[in-house]
KEKE-3310 file (N, C-alpha, C; in steps of 0.2 Angstrom, whole numbers, plus 5000, padded with zeros to 4 digits):
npx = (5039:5040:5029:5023:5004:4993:4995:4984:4984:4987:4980:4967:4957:4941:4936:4930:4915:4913:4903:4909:4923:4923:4933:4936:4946:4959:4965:4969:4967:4978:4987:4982:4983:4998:5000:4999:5006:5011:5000:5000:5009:5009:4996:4995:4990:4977:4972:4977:4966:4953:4958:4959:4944:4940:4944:4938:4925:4926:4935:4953:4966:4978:4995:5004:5012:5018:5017:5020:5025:5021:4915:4909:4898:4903:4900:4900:4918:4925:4930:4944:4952:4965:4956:4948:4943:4939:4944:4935:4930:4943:4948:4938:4940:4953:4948:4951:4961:4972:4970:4973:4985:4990:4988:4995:5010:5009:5008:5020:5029:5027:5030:5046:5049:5045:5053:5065:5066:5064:5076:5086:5081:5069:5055:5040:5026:5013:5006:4991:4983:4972:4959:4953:4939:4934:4925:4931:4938:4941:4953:4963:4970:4961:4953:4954:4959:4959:4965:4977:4985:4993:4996:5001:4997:5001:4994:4985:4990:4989:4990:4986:4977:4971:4966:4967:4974:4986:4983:4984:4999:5005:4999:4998:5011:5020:5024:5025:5019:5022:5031:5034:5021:5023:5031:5026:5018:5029:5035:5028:5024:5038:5035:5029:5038:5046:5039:5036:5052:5052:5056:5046:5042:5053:5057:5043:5044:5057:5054:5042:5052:5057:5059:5050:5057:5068:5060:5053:5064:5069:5057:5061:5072:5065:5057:5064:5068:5062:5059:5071:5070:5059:5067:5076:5068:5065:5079:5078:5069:5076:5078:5064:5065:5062:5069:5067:5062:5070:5072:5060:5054:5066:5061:5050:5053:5059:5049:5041:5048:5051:5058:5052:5038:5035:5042:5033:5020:5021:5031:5041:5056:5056:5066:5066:5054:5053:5046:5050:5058:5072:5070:5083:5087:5078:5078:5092:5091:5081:5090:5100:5095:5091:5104:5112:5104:5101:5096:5102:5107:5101:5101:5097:5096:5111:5112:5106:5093)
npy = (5046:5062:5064:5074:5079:5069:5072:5081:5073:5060:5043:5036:5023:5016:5003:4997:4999:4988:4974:4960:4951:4944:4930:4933:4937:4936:4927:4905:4892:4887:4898:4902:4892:4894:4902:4897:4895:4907:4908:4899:4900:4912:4908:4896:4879:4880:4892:4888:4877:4886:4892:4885:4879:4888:4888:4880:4882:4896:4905:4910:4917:4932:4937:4941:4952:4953:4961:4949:4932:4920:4942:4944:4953:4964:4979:4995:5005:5017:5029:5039:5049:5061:5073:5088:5097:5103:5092:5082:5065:5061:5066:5059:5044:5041:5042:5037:5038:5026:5023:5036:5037:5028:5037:5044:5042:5034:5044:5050:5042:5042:5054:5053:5042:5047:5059:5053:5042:5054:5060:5049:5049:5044:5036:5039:5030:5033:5024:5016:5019:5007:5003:4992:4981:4968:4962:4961:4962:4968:4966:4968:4957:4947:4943:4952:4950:4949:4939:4939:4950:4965:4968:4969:4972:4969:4970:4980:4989:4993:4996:4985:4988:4981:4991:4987:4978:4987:4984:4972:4970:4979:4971:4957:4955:4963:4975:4989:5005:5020:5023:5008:5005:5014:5007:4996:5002:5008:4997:4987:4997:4996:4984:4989:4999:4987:4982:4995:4993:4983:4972:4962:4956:4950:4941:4932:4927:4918:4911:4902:4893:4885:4875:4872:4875:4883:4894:4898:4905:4916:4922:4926:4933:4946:4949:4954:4962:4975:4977:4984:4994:5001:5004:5014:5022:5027:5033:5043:5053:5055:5067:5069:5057:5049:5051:5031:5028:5020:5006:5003:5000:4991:4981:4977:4972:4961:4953:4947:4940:4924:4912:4916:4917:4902:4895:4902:4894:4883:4876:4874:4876:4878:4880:4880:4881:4895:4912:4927:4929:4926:4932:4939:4943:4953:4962:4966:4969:4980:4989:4990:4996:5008:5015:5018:5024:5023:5016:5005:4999:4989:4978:4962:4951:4948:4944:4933:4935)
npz = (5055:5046:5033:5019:5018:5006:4988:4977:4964:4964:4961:4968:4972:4980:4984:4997:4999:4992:4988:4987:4981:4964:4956:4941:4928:4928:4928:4928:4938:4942:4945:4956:4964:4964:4976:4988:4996:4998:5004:5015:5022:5028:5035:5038:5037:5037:5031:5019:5017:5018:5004:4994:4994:4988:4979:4974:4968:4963:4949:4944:4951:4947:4942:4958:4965:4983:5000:5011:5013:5013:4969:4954:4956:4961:4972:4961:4962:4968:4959:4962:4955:4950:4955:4947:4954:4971:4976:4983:4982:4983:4995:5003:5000:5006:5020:5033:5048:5044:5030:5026:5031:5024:5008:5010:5010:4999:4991:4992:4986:4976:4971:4973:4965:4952:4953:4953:4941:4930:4931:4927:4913:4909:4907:4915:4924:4933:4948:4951:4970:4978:4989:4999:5009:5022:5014:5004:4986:4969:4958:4943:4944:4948:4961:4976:4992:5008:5015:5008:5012:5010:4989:4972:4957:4943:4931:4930:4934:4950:4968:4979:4995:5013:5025:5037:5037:5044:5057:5059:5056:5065:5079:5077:5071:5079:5074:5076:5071:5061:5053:5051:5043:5032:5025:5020:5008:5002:4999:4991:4981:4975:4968:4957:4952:4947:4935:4928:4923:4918:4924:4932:4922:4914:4924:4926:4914:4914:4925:4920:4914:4922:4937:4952:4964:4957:4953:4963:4970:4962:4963:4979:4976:4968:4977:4986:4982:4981:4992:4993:4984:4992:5003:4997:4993:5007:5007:5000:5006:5019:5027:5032:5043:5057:5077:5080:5068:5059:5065:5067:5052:5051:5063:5057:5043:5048:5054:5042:5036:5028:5034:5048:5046:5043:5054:5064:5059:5058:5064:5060:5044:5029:5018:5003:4999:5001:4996:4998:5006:5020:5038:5040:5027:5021:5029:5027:5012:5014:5022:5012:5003:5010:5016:5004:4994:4981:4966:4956:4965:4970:4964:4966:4958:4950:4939:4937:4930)
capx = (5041:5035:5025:5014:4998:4996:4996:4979:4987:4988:4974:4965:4951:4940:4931:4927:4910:4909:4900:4914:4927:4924:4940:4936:4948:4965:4971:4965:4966:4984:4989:4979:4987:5004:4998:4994:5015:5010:4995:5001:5015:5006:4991:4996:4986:4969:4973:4977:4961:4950:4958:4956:4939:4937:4947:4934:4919:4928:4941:4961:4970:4982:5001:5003:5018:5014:5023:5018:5024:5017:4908:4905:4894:4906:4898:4905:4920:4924:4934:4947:4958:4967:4950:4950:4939:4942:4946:4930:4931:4950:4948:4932:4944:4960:4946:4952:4967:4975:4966:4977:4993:4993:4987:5001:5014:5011:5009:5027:5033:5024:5034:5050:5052:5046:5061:5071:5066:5065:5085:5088:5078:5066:5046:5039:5019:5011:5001:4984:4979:4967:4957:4945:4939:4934:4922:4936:4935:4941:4958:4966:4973:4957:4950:4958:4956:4962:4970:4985:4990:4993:4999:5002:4993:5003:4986:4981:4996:4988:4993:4978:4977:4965:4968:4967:4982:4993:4983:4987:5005:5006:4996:5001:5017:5023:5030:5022:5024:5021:5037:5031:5015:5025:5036:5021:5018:5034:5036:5022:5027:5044:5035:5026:5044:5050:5036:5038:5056:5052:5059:5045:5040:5057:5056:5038:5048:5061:5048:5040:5056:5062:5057:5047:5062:5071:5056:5054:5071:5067:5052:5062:5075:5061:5055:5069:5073:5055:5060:5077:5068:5059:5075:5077:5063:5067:5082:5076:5067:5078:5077:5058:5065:5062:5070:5064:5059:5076:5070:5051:5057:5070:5057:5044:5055:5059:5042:5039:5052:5049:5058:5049:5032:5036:5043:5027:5014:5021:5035:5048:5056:5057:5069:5063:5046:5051:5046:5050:5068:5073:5071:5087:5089:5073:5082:5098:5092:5079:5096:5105:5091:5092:5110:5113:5099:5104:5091:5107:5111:5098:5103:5097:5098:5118:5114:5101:5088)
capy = (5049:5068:5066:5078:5076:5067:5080:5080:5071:5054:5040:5033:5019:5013:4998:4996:4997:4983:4965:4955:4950:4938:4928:4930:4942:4936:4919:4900:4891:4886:4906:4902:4888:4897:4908:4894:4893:4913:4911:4895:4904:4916:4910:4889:4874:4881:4897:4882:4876:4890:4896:4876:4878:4897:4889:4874:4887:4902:4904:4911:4924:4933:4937:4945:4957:4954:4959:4943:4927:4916:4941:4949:4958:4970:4986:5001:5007:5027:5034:5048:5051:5067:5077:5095:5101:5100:5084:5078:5061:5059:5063:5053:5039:5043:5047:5037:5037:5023:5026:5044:5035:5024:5038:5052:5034:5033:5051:5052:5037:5043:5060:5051:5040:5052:5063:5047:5042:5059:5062:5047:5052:5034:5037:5037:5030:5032:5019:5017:5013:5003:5002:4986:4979:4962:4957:4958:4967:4966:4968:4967:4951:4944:4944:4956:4946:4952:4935:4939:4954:4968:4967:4975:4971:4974:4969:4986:4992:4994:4991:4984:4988:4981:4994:4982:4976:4989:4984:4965:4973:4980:4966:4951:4953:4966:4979:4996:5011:5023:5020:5003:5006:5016:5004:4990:5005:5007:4989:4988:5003:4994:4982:4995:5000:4981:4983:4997:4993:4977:4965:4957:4953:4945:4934:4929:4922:4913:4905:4897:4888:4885:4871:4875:4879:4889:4898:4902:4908:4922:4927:4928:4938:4949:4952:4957:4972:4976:4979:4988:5000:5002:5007:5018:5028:5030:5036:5050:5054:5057:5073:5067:5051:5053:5044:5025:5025:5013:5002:5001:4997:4984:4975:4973:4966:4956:4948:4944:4933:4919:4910:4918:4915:4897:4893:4902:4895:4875:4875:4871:4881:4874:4885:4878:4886:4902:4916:4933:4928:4930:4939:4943:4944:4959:4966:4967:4972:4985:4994:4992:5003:5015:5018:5019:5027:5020:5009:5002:4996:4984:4972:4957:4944:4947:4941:4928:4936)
capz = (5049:5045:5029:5019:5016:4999:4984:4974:4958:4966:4958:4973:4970:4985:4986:5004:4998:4988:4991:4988:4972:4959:4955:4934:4925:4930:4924:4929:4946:4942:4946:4962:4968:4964:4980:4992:4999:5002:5010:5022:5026:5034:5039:5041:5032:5039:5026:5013:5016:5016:4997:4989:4996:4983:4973:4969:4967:4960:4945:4948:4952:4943:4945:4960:4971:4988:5004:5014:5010:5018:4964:4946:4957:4966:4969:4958:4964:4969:4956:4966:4951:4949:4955:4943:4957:4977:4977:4987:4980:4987:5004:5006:4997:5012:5023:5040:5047:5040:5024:5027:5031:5015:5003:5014:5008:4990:4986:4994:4986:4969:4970:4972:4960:4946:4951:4950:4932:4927:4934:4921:4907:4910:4906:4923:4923:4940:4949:4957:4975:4980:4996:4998:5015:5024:5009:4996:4981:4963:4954:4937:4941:4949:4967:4981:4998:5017:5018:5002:5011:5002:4984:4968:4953:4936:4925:4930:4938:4957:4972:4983:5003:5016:5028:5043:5037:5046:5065:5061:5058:5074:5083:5074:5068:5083:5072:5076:5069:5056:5046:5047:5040:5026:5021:5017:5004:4998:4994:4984:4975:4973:4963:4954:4948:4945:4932:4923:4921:4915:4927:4935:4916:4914:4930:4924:4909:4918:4930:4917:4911:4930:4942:4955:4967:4956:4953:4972:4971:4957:4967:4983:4975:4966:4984:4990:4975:4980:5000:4993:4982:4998:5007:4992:4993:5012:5008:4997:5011:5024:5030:5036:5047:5065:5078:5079:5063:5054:5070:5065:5048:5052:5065:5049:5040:5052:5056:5041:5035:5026:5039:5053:5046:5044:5061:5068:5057:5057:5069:5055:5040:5022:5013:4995:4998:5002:4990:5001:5008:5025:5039:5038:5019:5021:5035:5022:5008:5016:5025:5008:5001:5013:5017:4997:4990:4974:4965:4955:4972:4971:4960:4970:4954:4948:4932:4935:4925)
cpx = (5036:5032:5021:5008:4997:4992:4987:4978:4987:4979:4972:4958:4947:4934:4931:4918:4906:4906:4903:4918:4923:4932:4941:4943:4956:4969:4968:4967:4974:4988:4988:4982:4994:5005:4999:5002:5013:5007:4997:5005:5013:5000:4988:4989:4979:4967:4973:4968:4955:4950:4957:4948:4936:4939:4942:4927:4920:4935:4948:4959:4976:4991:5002:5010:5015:5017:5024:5017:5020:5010:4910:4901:4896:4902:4902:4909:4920:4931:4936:4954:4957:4959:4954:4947:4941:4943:4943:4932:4939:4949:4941:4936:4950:4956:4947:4961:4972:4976:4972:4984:4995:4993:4992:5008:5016:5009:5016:5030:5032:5030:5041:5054:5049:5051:5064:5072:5066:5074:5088:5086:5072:5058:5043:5030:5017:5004:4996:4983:4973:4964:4951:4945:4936:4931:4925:4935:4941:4947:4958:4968:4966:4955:4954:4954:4962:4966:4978:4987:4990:4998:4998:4999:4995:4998:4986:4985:4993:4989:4986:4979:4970:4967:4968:4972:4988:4990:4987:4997:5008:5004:4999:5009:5023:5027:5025:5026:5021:5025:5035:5025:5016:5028:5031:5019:5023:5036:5032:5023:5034:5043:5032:5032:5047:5045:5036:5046:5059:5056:5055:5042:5045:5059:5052:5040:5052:5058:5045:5044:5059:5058:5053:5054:5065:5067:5056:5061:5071:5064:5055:5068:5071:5058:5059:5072:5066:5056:5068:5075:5065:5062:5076:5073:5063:5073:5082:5074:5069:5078:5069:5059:5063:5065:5065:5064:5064:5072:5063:5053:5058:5066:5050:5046:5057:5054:5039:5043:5050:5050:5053:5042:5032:5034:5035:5021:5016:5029:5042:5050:5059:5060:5068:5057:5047:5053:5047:5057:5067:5074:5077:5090:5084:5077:5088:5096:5088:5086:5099:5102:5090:5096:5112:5109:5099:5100:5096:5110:5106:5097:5101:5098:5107:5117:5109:5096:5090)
cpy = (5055:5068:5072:5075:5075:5074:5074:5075:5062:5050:5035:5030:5017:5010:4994:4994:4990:4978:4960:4955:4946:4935:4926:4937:4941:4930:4914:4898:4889:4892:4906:4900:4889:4901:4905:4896:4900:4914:4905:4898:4911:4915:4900:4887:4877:4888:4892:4881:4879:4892:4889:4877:4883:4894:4884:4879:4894:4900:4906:4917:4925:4933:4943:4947:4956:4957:4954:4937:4922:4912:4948:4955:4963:4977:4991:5005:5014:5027:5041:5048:5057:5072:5083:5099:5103:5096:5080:5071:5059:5062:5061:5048:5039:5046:5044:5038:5034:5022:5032:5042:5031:5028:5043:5047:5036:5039:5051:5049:5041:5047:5057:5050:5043:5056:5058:5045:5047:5061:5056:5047:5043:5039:5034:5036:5029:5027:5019:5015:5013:5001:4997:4983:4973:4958:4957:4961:4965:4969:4964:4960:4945:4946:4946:4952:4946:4948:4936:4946:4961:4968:4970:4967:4972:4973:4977:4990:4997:4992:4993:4982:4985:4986:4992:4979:4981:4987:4974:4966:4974:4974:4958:4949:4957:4969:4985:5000:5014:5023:5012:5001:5009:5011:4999:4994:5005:5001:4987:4992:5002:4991:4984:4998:4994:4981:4985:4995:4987:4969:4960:4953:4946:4938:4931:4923:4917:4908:4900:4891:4884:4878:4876:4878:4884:4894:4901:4906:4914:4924:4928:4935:4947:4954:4957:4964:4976:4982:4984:4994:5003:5008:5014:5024:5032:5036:5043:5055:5058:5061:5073:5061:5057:5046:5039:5025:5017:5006:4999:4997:4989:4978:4974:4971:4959:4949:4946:4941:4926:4914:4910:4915:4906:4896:4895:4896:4887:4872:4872:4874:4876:4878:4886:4882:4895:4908:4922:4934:4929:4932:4944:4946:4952:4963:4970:4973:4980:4992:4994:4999:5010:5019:5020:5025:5028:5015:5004:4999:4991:4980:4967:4949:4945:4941:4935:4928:4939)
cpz = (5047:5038:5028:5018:5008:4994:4978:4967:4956:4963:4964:4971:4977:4984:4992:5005:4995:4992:4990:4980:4970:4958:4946:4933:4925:4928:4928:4935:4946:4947:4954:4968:4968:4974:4987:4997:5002:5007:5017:5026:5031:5038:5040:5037:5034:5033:5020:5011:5014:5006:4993:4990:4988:4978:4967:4967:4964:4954:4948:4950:4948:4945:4950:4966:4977:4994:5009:5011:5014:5014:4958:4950:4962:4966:4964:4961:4965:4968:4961:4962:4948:4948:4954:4952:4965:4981:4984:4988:4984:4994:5005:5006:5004:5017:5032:5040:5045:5034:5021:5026:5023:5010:5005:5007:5004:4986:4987:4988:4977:4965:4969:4967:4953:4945:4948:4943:4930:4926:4927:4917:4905:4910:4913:4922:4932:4941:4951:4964:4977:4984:4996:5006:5016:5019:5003:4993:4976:4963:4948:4936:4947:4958:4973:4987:5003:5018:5012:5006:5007:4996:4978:4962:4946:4929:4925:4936:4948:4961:4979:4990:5007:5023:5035:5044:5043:5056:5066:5062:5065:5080:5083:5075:5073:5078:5069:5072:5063:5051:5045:5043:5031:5022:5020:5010:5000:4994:4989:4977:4972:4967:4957:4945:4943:4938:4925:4920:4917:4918:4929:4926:4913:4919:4930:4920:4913:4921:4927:4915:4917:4933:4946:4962:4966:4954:4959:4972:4969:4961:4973:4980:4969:4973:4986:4989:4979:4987:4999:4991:4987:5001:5005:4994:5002:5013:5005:5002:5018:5029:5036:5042:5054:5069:5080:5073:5058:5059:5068:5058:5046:5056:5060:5047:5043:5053:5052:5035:5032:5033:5048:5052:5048:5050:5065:5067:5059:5060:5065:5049:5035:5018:5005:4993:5000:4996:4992:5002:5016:5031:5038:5031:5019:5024:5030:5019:5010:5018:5018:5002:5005:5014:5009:4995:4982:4972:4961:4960:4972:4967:4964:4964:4950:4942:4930:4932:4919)
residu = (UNK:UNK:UNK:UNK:UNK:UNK:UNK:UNK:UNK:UNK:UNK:UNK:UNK:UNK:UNK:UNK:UNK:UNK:UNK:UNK:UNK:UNK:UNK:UNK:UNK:UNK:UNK:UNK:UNK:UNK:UNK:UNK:UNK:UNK:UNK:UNK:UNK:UNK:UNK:UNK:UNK:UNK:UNK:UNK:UNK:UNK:UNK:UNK:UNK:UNK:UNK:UNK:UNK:UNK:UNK:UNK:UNK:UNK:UNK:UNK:UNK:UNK:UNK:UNK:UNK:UNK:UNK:UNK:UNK:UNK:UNK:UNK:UNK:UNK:UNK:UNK:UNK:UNK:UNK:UNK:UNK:UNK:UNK:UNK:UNK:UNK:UNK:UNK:UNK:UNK:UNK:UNK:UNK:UNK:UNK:UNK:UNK:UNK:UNK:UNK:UNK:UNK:UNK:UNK:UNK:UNK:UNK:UNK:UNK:UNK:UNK:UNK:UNK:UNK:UNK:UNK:UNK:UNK:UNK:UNK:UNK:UNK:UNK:UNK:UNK:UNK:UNK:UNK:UNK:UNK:UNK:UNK:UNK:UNK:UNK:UNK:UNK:UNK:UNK:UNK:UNK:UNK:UNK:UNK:UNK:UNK:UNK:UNK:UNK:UNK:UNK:UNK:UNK:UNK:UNK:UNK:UNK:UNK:UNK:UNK:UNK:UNK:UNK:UNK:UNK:UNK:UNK:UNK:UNK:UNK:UNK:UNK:UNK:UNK:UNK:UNK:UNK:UNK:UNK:UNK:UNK:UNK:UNK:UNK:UNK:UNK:UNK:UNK:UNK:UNK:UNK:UNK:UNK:UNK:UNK:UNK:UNK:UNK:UNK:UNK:UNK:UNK:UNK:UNK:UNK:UNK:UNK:UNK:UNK:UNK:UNK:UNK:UNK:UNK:UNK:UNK:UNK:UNK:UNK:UNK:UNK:UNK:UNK:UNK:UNK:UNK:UNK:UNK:UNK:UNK:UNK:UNK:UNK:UNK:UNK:UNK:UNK:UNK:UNK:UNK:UNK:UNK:UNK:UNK:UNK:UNK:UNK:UNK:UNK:UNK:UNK:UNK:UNK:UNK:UNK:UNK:UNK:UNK:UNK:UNK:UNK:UNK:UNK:UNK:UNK:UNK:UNK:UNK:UNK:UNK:UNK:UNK:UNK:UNK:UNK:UNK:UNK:UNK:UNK:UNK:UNK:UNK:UNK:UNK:UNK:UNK:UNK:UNK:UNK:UNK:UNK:UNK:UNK:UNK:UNK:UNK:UNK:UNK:UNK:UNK:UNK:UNK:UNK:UNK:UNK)
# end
């Protein structure tokens, strides 16, 4: 996919620097172990383990978008928002290639969807990303760590990358590619949307009053708008595709399917526990975002929230 290079205006944060997160600032270990079903899912009991282990020495995590189900003492981040001057600060911040690809993404995705609300007359508030690496580093809803994936942050409306993330992509989950790299973006930024429009607020609600099943149900349907806005923002887009790219796409979603994770991680798939949907529900609604380009096409609750 031909991207520009991201426009000066976009708020880029990077802590790759730091010395690691704390897990205060986000809500109590409950929040944490809400998490555990995402992090087994992709990374089997031995993922469980390790986060019970944080979880007995450190406090939660907040509530967090993620695209994978499955310390107090952080250095000071590096501010690269909307630099007046020659936007030093933002390309040191997007300063490798991947770093580049992510911050190309969500200036794309930025530009978008501010026409979009603009076109219906809807107050558009743009988001921050957020670059942090192997020792973790800090968000709004508590401790940003390599093993959740990247996820969005509606505490502080960010959406936190480990940019490692996109070679376990390729390598992990076999689904190369630059559009698949974008689209880990896009979804983030979906929830970004679910946000300001006030749905993920409204599934929060629900959730509380839900069982734990029908809570997972919420969140996979949550997921899913997440992966069509996605689509959405591909579609706006178009004129950029190149061929493979629907193909790169469709094989990320693919791979990381609730189902899929499963079956790899524990050789068996629990439908009750899945918070993402899938793969072919991703697959779905991904293509229904695309072929559309309708975010009104991405109704995935009919009425259940």
């Amino acid at each position: 996919m031909r991207l520009d290079d991201y426009d000066n205006d976009i708020n880029v944060e990077d802590q790759r620097g730091g010395a690691g997160g704390g897990f205060g600032g986000g809500g109590g270990g409950g929040l944490l172990l809400g998490l555990l079903p995402m992090i087994g899912s992709r990374f089997g009991c031995g993922g469980i383990v390790v986060v019970l282990l944080l979880l007995a020495v450190f406090g939660g995590l907040g509530n967090l978008g993620g695209l994978v189900g499955g310390g107090d003492n952080l250095a000071p981040s590096t501010q690269a928002s909307r630099p007046k001057g020659g936007g030093e600060t933002l390309a040191q911040a997007c300063d490798t290639q991947a770093a580049r690809a992510a911050c190309n993404a969500f200036s794309s995705a930025q530009n978008t969807w501010e026409a979009i609300f603009a076109k219906s007359g809807e107050r558009f508030v743009a988001p921050k990303l957020v670059f942090f690496g192997e020792r973790g580093g800090r968000s709004g809803c508590g401790a940003a760590m390599s093993a959740m994936g990247p996820f969005y942050c509606p505490t502080d409306q960010g959406i936190y990358l480990d940019t490692d993330f996109f070679n376990e992509l390729t390598n992990r989950f076999k689904a190369p590619g630059d559009f698949a790299q974008y689209y880990v973006i896009a979804h983030e930024f979906g929830h970004h949307i679910q946000n300001l429009t006030g749905t993920s607020e409204r599934v929060q609600q629900a959730q509380r009053q839900s069982s734990e099943r029908e809570g997972n149900a919420l969140s996979v349907r949550l997921e899913l708008q997440a992966d069509c806005y996605a689509g959405v923002w591909a579609a706006a887009n178009r004129n950029r595709l190149e061929p493979g790219d629907v193909e790169e796409g469709m094989r990320a979603a693919q791979a990381i399917g609730d189902d899929t994770l499963q079956r790899e991680a524990q050789g068996r798939v629990v439908p009750d526990s899945f918070t993402h949907g899938t793969s072919a529900q991703r697959q779905e609604w991904l293509r229904r975002g695309m072929e559309s380009g309708d975010p009104a096409a991405c109704d995935t609750f009919r009425g259940a929230v």
